[in-house]
N, C-alpha and C positions, 0 to 999 in steps of 0.2 A: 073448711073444717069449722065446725063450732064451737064456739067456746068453752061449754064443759068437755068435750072432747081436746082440747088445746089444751086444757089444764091437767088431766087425766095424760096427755100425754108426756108434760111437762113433769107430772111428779113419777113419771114411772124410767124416763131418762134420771133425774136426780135419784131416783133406788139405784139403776145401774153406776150412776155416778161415784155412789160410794163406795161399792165394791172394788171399782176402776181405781181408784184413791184408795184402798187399805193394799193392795197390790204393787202400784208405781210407788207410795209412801216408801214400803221397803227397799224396791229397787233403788230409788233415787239415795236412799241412804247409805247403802251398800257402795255404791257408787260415788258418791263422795266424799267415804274415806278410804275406802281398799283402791280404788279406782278399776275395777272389775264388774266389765257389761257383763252381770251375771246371765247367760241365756238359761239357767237352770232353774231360774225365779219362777216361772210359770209349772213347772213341774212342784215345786214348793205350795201354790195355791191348789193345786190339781187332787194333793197329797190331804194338803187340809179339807176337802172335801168327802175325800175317803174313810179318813181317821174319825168326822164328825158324823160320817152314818155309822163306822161301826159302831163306836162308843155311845152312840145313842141307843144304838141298840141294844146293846151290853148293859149302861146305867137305868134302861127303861123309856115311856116313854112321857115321865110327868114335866111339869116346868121347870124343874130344876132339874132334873136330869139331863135337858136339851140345850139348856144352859151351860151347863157342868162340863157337855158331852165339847161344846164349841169352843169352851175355853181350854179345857184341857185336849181339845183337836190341834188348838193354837200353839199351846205351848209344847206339844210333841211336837210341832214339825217345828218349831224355835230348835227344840235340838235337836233333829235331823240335820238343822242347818249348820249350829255348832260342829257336828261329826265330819261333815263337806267341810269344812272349813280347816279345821284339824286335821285331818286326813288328806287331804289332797290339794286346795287354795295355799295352805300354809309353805307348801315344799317348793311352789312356781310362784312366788312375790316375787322374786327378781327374773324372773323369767319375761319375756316381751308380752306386751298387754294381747296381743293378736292369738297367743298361745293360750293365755289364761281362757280367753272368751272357746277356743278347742277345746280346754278342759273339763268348763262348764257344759259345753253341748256333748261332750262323753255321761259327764253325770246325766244328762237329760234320758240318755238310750239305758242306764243305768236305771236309775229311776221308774221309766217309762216299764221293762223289763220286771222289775221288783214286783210294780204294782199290778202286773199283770199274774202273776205267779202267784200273787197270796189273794187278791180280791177277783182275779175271772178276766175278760173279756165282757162279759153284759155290762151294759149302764144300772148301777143302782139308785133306784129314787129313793129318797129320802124323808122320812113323814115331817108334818106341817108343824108349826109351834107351837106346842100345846098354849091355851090362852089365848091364841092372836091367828086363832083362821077366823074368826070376824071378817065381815068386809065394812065400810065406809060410804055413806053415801053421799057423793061429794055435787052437786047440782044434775043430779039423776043418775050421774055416771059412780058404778063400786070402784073403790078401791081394796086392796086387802092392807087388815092393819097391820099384818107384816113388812109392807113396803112403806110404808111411814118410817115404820121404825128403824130399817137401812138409813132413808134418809140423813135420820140424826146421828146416824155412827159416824158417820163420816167427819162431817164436824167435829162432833165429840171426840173422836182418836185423835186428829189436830191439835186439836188444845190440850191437849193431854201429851202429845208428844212434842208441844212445843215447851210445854212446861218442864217436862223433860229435859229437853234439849239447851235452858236459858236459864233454869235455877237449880241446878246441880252441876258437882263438876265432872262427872263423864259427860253431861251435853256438853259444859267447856270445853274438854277435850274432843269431843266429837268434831266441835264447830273449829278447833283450832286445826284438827286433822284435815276437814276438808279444803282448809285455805293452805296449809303446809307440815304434808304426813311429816317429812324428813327433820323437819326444824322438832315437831314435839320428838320425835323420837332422838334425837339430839340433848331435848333438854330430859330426857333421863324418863321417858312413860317407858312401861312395853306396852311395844305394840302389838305385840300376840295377842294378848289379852284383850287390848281396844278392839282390836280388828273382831275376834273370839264374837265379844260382847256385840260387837255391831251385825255378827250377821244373825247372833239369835235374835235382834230386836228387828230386823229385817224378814229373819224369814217367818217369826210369828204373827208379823202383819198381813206375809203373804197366806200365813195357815189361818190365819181369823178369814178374813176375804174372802175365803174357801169355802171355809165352814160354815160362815152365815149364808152364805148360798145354798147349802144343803134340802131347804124347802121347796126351793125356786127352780133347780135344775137337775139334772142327774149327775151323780160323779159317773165319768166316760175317760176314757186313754186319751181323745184327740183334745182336751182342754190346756194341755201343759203348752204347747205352739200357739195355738189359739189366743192363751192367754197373754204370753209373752211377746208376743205382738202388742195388742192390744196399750199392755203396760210400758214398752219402748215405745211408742206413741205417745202418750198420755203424760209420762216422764221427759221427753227430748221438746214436748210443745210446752209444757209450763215450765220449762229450764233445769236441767240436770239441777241436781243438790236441791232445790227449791220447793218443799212440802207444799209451800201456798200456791206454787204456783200448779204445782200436782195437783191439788184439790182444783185449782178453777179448769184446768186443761181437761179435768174428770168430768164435770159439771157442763163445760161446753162440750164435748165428745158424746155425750152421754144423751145428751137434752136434742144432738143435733140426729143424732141417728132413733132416737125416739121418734123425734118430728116426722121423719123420713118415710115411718112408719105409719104414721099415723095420716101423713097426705096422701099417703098412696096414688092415685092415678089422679092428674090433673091437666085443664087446659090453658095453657100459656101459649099467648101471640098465635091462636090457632091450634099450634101444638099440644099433643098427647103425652104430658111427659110423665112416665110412672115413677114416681121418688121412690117407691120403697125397694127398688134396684139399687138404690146409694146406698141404701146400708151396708154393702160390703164396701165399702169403699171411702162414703165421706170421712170416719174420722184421718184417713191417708191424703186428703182433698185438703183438710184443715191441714195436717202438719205440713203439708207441701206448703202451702200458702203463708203460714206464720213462720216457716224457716227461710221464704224467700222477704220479708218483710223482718223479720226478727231473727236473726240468725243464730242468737241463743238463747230462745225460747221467749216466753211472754213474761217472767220476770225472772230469768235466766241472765245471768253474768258472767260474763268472759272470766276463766281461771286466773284468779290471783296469782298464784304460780304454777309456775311450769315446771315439769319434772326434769333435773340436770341432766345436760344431753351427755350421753354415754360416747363410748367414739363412732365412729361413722361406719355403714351399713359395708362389710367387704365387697370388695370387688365383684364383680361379676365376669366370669371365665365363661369362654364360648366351650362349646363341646370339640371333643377330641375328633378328629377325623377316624383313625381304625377303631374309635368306639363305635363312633354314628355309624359304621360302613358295619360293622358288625350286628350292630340291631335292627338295619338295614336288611341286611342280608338275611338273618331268623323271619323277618319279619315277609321276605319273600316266600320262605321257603314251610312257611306255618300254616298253608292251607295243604299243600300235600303230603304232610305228615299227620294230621291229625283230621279231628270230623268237623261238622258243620257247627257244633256245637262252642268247641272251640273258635272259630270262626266269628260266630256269633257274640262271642266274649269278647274279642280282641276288635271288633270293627264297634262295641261298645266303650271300650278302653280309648280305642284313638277319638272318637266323639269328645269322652269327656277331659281329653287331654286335653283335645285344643279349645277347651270350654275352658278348663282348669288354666292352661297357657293366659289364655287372653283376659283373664283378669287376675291375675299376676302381674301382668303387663301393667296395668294397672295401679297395682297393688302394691307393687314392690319400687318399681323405678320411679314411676309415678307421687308415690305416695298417697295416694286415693283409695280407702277403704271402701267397700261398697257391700252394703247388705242386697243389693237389689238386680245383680247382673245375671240371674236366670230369664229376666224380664226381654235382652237380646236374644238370649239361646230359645226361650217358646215364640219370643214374632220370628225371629228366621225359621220356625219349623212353623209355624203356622201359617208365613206368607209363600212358602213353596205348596201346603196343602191348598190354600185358598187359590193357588194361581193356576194349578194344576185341577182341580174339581168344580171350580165357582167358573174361573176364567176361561176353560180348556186348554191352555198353552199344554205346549210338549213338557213331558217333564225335564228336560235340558235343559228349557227356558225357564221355568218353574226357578230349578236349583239354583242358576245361575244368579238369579233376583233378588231372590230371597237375601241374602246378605247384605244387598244396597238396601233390602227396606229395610231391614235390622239395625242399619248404620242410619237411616235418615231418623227412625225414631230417637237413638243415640245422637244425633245433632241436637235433638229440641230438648231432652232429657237435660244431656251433658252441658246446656246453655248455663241451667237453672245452680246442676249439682255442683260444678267445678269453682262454684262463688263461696262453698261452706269448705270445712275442714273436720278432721275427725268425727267423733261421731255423732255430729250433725251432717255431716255430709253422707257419711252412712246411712244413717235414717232418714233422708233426703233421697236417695236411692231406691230403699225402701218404700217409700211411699208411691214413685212412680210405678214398680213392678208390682205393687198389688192395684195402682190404675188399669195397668196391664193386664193382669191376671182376672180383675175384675170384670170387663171387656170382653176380654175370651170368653170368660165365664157365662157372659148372661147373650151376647147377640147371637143367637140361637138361629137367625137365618143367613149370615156367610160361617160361623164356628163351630155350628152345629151345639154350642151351650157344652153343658156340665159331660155331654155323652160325648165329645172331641167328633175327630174325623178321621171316618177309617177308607180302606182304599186308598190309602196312598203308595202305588209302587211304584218300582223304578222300571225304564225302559225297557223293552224286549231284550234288549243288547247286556241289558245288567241283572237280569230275573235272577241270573244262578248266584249262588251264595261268593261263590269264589269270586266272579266275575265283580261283585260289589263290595266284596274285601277288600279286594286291590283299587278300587277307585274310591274306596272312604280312606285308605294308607297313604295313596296319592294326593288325596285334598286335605286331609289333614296335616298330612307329616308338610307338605306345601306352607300350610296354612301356617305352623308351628316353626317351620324355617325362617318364612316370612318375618313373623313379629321378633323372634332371634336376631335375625339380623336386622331391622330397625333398631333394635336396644345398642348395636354396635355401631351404629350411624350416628352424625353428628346430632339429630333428633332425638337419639337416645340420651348422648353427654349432656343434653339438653335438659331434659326430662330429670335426668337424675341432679342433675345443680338445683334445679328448682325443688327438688324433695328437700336437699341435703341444706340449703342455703338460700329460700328466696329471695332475703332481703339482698340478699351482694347481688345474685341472678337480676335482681328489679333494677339494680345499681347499674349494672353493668349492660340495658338494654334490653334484656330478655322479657320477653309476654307470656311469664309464667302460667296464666289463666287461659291463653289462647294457647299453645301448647299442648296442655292439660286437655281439655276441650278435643285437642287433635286425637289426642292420645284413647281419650274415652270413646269419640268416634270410630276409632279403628278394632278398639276390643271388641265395641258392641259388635262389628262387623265378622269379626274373627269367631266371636259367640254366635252368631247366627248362621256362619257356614256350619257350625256343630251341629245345631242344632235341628237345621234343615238335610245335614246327613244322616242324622241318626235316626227323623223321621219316615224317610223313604228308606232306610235298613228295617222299622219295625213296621211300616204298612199303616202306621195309627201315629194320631198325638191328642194328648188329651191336654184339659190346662193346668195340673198339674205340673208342663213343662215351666211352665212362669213363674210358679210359687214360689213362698217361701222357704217350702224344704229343698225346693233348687240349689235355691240362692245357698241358703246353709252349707247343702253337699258340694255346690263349687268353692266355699269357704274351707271347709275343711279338705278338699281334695291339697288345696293350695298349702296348707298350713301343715299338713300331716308332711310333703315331702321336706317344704321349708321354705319359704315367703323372699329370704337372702341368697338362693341359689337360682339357678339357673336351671335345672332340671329336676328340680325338684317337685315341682306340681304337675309333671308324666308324673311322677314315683305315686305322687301322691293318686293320683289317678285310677295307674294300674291298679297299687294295692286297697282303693275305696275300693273301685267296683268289682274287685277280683273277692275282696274279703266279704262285703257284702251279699253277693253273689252264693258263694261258697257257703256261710254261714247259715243264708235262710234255706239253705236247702238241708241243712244238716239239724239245726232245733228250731223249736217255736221260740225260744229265746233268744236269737241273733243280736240282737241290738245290746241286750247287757253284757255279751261278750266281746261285741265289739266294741263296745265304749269301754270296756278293761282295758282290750288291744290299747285304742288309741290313749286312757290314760298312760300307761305304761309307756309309751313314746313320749308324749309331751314331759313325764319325770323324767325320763333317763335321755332325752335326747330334745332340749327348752329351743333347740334353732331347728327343727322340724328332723324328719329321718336324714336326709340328705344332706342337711349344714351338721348336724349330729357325726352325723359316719366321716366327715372328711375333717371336722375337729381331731376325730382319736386316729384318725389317716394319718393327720400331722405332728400327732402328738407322739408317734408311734415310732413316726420317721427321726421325730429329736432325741427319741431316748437310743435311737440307733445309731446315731451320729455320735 
């Protein structure tokens, strides 16, 4: 590469850099007082985008009007943010953090839904800025002077919200909240009101972001996940709460996937290596690497306090025998009652049960959050495709395998992950399944790339629908007994002392982190028989199966039944894929009705459906006594 091309590609990273940085700025601040992984932050940039083409539209299309249009894009979605926050954030404060982050991903489908209702489905572009479609001629190479001028925003909001934040007393209180919400509200703030105040300063950083984007991109529907990636990256490597360190984590993410770009195909040690493949990928390469080096970010500080522990997670009760014997039995007798269609439902349901099961497994005993475990559930369907179409094994052989590759990639994974905690260890998770996802995505001669692999079926012996009903009831319900009853094995008392109490667990001899390690090994295994049955049930896997929306949907499967029960992520299960299912077949609006749905559980029911229902079970039974 040559030098004015290095340069050119250097300042067109620093453009995206700031955009990256008016986006995590809010996040991480959001986040440092409410303490709420907003997932609905990139819906909030997505929004500003939209708001600044119409209203440019609207005001015209002179310099001040394009001006006029971005700030006042900014500050409508500031309070869209207030409304979210008022309305729905406000009523689940005490509710468990795992529930808030469900809430937020309802407003996303919410959101998402809105914006499709009043602006379309097409991508709108957005005109250039009046004054500044100039370009720059920088040692041969144009620049446009609109990306200069990104540049300097960046910095500029910085200083500006550092000033904010160190010579005023709401930034006192700000900075006092993120070290100890409980003690200021103690000493006599409301916090309604801070909290109120913090998310419209939050979310107009994320509608500026947006909006100055408006030249550069089209407002599109797929931006709001896109984004929000992006910014829990960008956020978790320069250290939760830490603006500075936001801006330099923007600036290296930005600058490195620029490069990525700009090398394109090169020869190393012989080798043909095409970089601009990493661009899906590298800034996930960086955060893997700085949170195994830094484990709370690059100028990120362990939490001053810790939030008072509540009492301990209840018990967990086995299932009842004439329940199980009963669902058992329906679940015999549900192919010769009904049609294939049904069928088809139900052999999707036990998939994602035991998708849902096994990181629960996880998630609850364990205590290991994980953004990243669809990354099991697509290599086990991918490695019975690949073993089946690349290798020619039988498909028996195929299935069978498939979940020891799912578990071996979950050894190397789970080495790295089970050294972090909260959400660094989520986003640690995270970063390996879009390796994963990446991978799939691009090696185009064993995964066949972005177009998956089709032809995948099952045996002679399994072709009919019923015939493969009964054998995905059988591996799953297997599967889902299985990891049940470890949680009741001494591996399991095990598992959960280590959630509840490592430091006495460490006291008292236990190898809390090898353990852990075990434990993630065997979800990812459990994830990958799902995900290599439900492959050979649909004939296809695309990589999709890896993604991010994966991971989300086994997140909320879990959390919708309830994270502290025991069967509660079947519940959650059933009713994801049965409601989703049902829904998009009935509007083009599915998703804002089901993010109602799920709001609606998370208020009336803060310990998911299942811990919900057997609260007023109990509550029910004391007022009868």
């Amino acid at each position: 590469m040559t030098l004015p091309s290095l340069l050119i590609q250097l300042l067109n990273g620093l453009t995206d850099a700031s955009s990256l940085f008016l986006v995590s700025a809010g996040l991480s601040l959001i986040f440092g007082v409410t303490r709420i992984v907003n997932f609905a932050h990139g819906s909030l940039y997505m929004l500003g985008l939209y708001m600044a083409y119409s209203l440019i539209q609207l005001l015209g299309r002179t310099p001040l009007s394009f001006w006029a249009g971005v700030i006042l894009a900014a500050i409508a979605v500031g309070v869209v943010g207030v409304v979210i926050e008022m309305l729905v954030l406000r009523r689940i404060y005490r509710a468990p953090e795992l529930f808030q982050l469900l809430a937020t991903f309802a407003i996303v489908l919410i959101v998402k839904d809105t914006t499709l209702y009043i602006w379309g489905s097409e991508d709108l572009v957005g005109p250039r800025a009046p004054g500044l479609t100039m370009a720059f001629d920088i040692l041969g190479k144009r620049l446009p002077a609109y990306d200069l001028l990104l540049i300097v925003v960046g910095p500029v909001v910085l200083g500006l919200v550092w000033l904010l934040l160190t010579h005023t007393r709401w930034g006192a209180l700000v900075r006092a909240a993120t070290q100890d919400r409980e003690m200021v509200g103690a000493l006599g703030v409301d916090q309604a009101k801070l909290f109120t105040s913090v998310f419209f300063v939050g979310a107009a950083l994320a509608g500026l972001g947006g909006a100055l984007q408006i030249p550069r991109e089209p407002a599109n529907l797929d931006l709001d996940l896109s984004v929000i990636a992006d910014a829990f990256v960008v956020t978790v490597v320069g250290g939760l709460g830490s603006l500075p360190g936001a801006l330099l984590a923007a600036i290296l993410i930005g600058v490195a996937k620029s490069l990525c770009i700009g090398i394109g195909t090169t020869s190393i040690l012989g080798f043909e290596i095409d970089f601009s493949r990493l661009v899906l990928v590298v800034e996930f390469v960086i955060m893997g690497v700085v949170l195994v080096l830094r484990p709370y970010g690059l100028l990120g500080k362990p939490p001053a306090v810790v939030r008072a522990a509540g009492s301990a997670p209840p018990p967990l009760t086995p299932p009842r025998w004439p329940t199980a014997l009963a669902w058992i039995a329906l679940l015999v007798i549900a192919p010769m009652i009904s049609d294939d269609y049904i069928a088809a439902l139900l052999i999707d349901i036990a998939c994602f049960a035991l998708f849902a099961v096994s990181l629960h497994f996880i998630m609850g005993p364990a205590g290991m959050i994980s953004f990243g475990h669809a990354a099991y559930f697509g290599l086990g369907a991918y490695a019975g495709a690949v073993l089946l179409k690349r290798a020619g094994l039988p498909m028996e052989v195929s299935f069978l395998l498939a979940p020891f590759i799912a578990a071996a990639f979950a050894v190397l994974y789970g080495w790295f992950c089970v050294r972090l905690s909260g959400v660094y260890l989520a986003m640690l998770t995270l970063a390996f399944a879009q390796i994963t996802w990446s991978i799939v995505f691009q090696w185009d001669s064993l995964t066949s790339g972005s177009n998956g692999m089709v032809g995948i079926w099952p045996a002679a012996w399994l072709s009919t629908k019923s015939a493969y009903y009964y054998m995905t009831m059988v591996c799953c319900g297997l599967g889902i007994a299985f990891l049940w009853r470890v949680l009741f094995s001494p591996f399991g008392f095990t598992l959960r002392a280590g959630r509840d109490s490592p430091l006495r667990a460490e006291a008292i001899g236990i190898d809390v982190r090898g353990f852990q390690w075990m434990a993630f090994v065997l979800a990812g295994a459990m994830a990958g028989l799902a995900g290599v049955t439900l492959a050979f049930s649909k004939g296809s896997i695309s990589p999709s199966a890896a993604s991010i929306s994966q991971s989300t949907d086994g997140l909320v499967m879990v959390l919708l039944g309830g994270v502290e029960t025991l069967t509660g992520p079947v519940v959650g299960a059933g009713l994801f894929t049965w409601l989703r299912d049902g829904l998009a077949r009935e509007t083009d609006y599915w998703r804002a009705v089901f993010g109602l749905i799920i709001l609606l559980i998370v208020v009336l029911f803060p310990q998911g459906l299942v811990g919900g229902l057997k609260v007023l079970l109990g509550r029910w039974r004391e007022s009868r006594a």
